[in-house]
C-alpha positions as CSV (number, residue, x, y, z in Angstrom):
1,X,0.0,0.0,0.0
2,X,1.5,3.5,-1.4
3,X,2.0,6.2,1.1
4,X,-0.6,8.8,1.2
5,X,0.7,12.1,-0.6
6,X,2.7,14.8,1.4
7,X,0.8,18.0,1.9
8,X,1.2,20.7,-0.2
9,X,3.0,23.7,1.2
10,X,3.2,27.3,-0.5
11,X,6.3,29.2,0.0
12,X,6.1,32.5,-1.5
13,X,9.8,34.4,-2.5
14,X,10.6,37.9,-2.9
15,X,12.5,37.8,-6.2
16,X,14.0,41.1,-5.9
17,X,18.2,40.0,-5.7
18,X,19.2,36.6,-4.7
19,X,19.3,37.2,-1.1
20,X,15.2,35.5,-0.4
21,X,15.8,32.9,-2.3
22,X,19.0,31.8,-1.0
23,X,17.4,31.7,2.6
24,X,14.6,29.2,1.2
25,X,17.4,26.9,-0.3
26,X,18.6,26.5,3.1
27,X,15.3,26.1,4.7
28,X,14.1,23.9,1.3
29,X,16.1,20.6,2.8
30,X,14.4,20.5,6.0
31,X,10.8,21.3,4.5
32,X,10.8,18.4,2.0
33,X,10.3,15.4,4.0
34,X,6.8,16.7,5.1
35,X,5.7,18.8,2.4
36,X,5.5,19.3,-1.4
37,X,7.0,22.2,-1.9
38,X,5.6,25.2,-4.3
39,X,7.3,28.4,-4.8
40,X,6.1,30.8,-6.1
41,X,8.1,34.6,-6.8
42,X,9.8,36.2,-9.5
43,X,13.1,37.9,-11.3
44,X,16.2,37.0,-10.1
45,X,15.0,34.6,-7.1
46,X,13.0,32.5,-9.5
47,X,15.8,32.0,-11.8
48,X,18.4,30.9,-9.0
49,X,15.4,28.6,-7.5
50,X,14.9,26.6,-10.8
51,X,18.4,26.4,-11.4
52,X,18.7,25.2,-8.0
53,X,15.8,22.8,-8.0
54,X,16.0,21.2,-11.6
55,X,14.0,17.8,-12.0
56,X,12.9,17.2,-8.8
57,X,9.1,16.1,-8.8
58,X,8.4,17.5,-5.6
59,X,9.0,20.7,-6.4
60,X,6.9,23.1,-8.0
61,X,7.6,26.6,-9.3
62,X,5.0,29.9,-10.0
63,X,5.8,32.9,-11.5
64,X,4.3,35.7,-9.5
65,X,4.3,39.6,-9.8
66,X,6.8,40.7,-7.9
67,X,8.2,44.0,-6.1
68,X,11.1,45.9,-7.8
69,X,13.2,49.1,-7.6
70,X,12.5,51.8,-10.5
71,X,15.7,52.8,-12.1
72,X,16.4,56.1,-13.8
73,X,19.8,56.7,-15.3
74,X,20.7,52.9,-13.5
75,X,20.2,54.8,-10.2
76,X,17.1,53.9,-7.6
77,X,14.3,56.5,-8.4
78,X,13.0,57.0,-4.9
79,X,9.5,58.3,-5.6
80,X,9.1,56.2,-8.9
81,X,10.1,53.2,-6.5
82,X,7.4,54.1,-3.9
83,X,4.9,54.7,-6.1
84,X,5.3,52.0,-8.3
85,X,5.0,49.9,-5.0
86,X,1.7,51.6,-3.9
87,X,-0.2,51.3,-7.1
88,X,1.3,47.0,-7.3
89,X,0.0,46.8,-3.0
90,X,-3.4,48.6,-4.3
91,X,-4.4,46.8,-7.5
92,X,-1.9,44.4,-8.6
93,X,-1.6,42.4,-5.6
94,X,-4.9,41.8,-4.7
95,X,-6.1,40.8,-8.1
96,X,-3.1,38.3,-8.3
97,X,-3.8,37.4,-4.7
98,X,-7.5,36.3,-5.9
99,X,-6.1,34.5,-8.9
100,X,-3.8,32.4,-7.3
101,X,-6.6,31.9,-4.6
102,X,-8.7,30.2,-7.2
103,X,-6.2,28.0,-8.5
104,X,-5.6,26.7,-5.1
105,X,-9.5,25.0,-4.9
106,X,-8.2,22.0,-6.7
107,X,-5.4,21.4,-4.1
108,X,-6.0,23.2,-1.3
109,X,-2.3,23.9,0.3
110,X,-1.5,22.9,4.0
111,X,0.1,26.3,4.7
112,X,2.2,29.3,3.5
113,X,5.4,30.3,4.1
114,X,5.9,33.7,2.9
115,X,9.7,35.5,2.7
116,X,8.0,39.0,2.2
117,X,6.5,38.1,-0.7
118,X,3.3,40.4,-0.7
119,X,1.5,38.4,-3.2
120,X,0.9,35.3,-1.6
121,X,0.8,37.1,1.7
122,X,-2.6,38.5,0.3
123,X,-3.5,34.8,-1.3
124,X,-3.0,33.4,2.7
125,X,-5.0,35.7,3.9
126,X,-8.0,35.5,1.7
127,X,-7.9,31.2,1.3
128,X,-8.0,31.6,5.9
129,X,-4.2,29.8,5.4
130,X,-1.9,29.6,8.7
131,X,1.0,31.7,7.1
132,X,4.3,32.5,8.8
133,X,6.4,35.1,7.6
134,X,9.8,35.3,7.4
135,X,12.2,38.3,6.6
136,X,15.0,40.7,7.4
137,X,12.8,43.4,6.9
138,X,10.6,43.1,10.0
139,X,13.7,43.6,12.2
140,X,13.2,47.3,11.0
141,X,10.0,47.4,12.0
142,X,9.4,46.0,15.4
143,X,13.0,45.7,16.8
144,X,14.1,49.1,19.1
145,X,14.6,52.3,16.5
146,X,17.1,54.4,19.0
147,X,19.4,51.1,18.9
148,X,19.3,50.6,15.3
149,X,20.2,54.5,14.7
150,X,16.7,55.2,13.5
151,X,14.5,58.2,13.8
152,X,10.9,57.3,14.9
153,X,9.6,58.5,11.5
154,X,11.6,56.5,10.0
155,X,10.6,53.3,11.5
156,X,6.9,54.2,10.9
157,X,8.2,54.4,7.2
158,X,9.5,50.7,7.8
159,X,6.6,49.7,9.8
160,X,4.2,50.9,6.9
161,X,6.5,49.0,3.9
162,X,6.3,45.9,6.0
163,X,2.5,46.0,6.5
164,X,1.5,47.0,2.7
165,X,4.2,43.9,1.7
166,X,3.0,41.5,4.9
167,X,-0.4,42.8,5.7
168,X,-1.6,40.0,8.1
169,X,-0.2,36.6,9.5
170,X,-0.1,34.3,12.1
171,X,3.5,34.4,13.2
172,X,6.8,35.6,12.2
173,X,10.4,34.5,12.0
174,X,12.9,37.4,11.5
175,X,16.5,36.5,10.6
176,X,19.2,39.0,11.2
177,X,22.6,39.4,11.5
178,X,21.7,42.1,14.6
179,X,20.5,40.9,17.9
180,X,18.4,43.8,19.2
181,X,15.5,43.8,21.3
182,X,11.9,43.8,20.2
183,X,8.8,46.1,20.4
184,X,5.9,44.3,22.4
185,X,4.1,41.8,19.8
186,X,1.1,40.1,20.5
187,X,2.3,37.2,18.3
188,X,4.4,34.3,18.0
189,X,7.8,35.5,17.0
190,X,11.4,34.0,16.9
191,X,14.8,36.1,16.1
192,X,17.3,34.2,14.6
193,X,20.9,35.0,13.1
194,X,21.5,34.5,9.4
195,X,20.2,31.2,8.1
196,X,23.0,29.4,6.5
197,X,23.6,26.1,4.6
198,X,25.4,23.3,6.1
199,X,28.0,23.2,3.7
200,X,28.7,26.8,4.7
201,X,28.6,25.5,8.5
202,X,30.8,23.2,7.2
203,X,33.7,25.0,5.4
204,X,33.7,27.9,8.2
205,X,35.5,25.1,10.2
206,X,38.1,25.3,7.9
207,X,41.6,27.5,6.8
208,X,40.4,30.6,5.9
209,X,42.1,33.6,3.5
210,X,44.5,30.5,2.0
211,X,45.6,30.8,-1.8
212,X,41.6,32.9,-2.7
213,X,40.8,35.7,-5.1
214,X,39.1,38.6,-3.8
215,X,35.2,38.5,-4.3
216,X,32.8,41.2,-5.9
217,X,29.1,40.8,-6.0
218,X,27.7,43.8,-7.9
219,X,23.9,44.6,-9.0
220,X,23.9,44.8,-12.8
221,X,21.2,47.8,-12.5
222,X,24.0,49.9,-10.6
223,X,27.2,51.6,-12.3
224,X,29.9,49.4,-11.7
225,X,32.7,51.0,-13.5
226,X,33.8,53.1,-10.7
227,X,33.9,49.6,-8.6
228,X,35.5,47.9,-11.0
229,X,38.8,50.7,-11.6
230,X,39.2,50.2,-7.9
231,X,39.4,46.2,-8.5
232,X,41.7,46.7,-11.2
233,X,43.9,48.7,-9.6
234,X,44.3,47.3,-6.1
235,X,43.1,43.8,-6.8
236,X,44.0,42.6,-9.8
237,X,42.4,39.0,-10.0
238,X,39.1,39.6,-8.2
239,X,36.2,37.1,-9.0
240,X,33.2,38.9,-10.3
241,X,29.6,37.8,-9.7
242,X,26.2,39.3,-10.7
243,X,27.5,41.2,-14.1
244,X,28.1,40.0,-17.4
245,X,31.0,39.5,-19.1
246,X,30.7,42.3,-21.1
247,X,32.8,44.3,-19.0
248,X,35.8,41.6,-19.4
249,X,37.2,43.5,-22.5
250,X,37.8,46.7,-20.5
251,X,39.1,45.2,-16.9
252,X,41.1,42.1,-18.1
253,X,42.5,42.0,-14.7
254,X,39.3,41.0,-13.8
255,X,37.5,37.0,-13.7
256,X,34.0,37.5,-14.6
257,X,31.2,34.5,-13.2
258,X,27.4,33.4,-14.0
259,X,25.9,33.6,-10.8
260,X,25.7,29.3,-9.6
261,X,25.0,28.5,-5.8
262,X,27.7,25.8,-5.8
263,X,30.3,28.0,-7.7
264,X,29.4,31.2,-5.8
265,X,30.5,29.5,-2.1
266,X,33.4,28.1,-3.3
267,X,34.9,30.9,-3.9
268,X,33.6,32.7,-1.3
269,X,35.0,30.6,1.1
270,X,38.5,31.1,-0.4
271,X,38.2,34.8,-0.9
272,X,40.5,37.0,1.8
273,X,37.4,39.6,1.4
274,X,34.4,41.0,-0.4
275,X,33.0,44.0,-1.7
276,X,30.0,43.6,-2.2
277,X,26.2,45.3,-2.6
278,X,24.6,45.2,1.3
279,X,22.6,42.5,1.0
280,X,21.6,40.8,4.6
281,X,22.0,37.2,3.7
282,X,25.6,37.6,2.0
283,X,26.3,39.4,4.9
284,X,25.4,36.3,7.4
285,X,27.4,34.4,5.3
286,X,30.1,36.2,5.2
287,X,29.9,36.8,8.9
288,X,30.1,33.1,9.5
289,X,33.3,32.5,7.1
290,X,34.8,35.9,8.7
291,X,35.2,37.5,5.6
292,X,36.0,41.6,5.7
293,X,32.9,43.2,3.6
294,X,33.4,46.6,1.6
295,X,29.0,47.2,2.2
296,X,28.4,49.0,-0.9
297,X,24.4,50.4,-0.9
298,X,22.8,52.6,-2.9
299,X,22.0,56.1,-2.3
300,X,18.0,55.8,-2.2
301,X,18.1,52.0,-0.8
302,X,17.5,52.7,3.0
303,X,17.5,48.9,3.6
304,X,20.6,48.5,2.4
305,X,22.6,51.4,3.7
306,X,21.2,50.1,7.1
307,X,22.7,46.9,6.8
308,X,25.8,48.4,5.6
309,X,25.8,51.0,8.6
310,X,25.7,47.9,11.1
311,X,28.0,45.9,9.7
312,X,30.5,49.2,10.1
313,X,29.4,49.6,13.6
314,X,30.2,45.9,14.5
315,X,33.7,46.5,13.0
316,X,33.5,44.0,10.6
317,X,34.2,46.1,7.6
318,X,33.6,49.6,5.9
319,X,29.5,50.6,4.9
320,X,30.6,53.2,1.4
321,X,27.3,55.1,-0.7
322,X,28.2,53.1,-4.2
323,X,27.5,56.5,-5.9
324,X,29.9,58.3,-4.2
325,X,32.5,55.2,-4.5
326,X,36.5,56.1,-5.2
327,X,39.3,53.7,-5.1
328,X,40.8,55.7,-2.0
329,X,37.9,53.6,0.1
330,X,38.3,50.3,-1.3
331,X,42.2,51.5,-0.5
332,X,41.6,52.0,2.7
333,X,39.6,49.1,3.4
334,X,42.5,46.8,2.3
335,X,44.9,48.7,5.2
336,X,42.4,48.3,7.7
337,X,41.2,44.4,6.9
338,X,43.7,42.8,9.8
339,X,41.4,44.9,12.1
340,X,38.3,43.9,10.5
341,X,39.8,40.0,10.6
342,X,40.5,40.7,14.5
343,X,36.9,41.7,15.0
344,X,35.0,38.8,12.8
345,X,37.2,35.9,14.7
346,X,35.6,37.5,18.4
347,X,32.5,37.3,17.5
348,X,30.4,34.0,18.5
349,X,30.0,31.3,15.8
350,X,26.2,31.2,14.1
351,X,24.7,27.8,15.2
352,X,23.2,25.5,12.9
353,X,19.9,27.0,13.4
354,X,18.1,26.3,10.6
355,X,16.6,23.1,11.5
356,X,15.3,24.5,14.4
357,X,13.3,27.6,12.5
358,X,12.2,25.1,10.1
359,X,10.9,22.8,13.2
360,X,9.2,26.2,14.4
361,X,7.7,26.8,11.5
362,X,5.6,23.7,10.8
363,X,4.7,23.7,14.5
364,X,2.8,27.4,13.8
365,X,1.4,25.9,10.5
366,X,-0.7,23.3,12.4
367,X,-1.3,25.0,15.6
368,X,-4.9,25.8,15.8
369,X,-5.6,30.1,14.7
């Protein structure tokens, strides 16, 4: 007698960078065993998911709407951006949240799991689905503002974002590289660090900064030229990732990659230090393998230059506006890295949590609303 069918679990992925999707790859492994999994999200995320996930008959994949920076002369429009978000959180979710709602009658899913992806946040909500959300956003908007050098205003900016992209659910997981206290909730929430593959767990127990390139991870919508002097000059040899080879031709100096999971870490885990855009999850990983991080962010991305501002704070590299990047910084952040080195190797080792969050999400999923 066959086994009855697992249950069919939604897991919705913000495809704006890689950064959501590589979080679900680690939580992916631990899902499996008890669920079919469907994701559903968009751009970059869904690409790196499929390529991640190819043939595997448990394993489904949507393409959603998703939410995305405006760009105007390859530099983050601010009010383009925010508007363009309002009019999607008005009209576009909702009627893709009703859509996706009716394809769900046939199978009706178990549960949703939603990485602050706002359309199947909406879907959740309407079908009466236990969801649990998960981000790095929702630090910004319920942790303490005076400790993350925040204005209150601005936090009600973050508070807003986070409720037009999350608007309701039953519990939250937030995983961030900062530890800071919470605002009073009246729901089930856990804090964890940066959610990390085992292989990563694995290869941070090794020699560290031996025979390794230098590592870049750049946003192709950003100029990278001014970036990529800097390399040249100082760095001759770094390993590119997130731009085309295009740019070989004029910085031969430079190794240009595809973006691949498996090819990424390896050189990652060689590389004596990154600069890199501020994304949280490269971050946490970097954190783990104590790798230096140039934080590059974007002049308009407030997330971002957060991150970048903390990672400074911690001492665990320098936070520099990419528009207002000059080699002199990435020059300075090569004199300074034994410091930087000195302050990763104090910190306390992430634990292999992930496990655990998955364990605490399936146990919201089924408790009772």
């Amino acid at each position: 007698m066959s086994a009855p069918p697992k249950p069919l679990l939604i897991y919705g992925v913000n495809g704006d960078g890689r950064g959501h999707a590589a979080r679900a790859l680690v939580l992916a492994p631990y899902l499996r065993p008890y669920y079919r999994l469907a994701f559903h999200s968009s751009q970059d995320a869904l690409a790196l998911l499929r390529q991640s996930f190819v043939n595997q008959d448990d394993i489904a994949f949507v393409e959603i709407s998703g939410t995305r920076w405006i760009y105007r002369h390859r530099r983050i429009s601010p009010w383009r951006s925010a508007l363009h978000f309002l009019a999607q959180a008005l009209w576009v979710f909702p009627w893709e949240a009703r859509r996706l709602v009716h394809t769900w009658r046939d199978t009706p899913p178990a549960g949703v799991i939603c990485d602050f992806e706002p359309v199947v946040a909406r879907a959740a909500a309407l079908a009466g689905l236990p969801l649990v959300a998960l981000s790095h956003q929702h630090a910004m908007a319920v942790m303490d503002p005076a400790k993350l050098g925040l204005w209150p205003f601005q936090q009600w900016i973050y508070r807003l974002y986070a409720w037009l992209n999350t608007p309701r659910f039953g519990a939250l997981v937030i995983s961030s590289f900062f530890q800071l206290p919470l605002r009073t909730r009246g729901l089930p929430t856990l804090v964890v660090g940066g959610l990390l593959r085992p292989e990563l767990l694995q290869l941070s127990q090794g020699d560290q900064w031996v025979g390794g390139a230098p590592l870049a991870y750049l946003r192709r919508q950003c100029p990278p030229q001014p970036v990529l002097i800097g390399l040249q000059q100082l760095a001759p040899g770094t390993v590119v990732f997130g731009l085309d080879d295009s740019h070989g031709l004029a910085f031969s100096r430079l190794r240009f990659y595809p973006v691949d999971p498996n090819g990424f870490l390896s050189f990652l885990a060689a590389a004596p230090f990154l600069v890199a855009a501020a994304g949280h999850q490269l971050l946490c990983e970097a954190m783990e393998l104590q790798k230096p991080v140039l934080a590059l962010y974007e002049r308009a991305h407030d997330e971002q230059r957060l991150n970048a501002r903390l990672w400074e704070r911690a001492g665990y590299g320098m936070a520099v506006e990419l528009e207002s990047f000059e080699t002199h910084h990435l020059k300075a952040f090569i004199e300074r890295l034994p410091r930087y080195r000195c302050a990763l190797q104090q910190r306390v080792g992430a634990q292999d949590n992930a496990p655990a969050t998955a364990l605490w999400m399936q146990r919201q999923l089924q408790a009772p609303p």
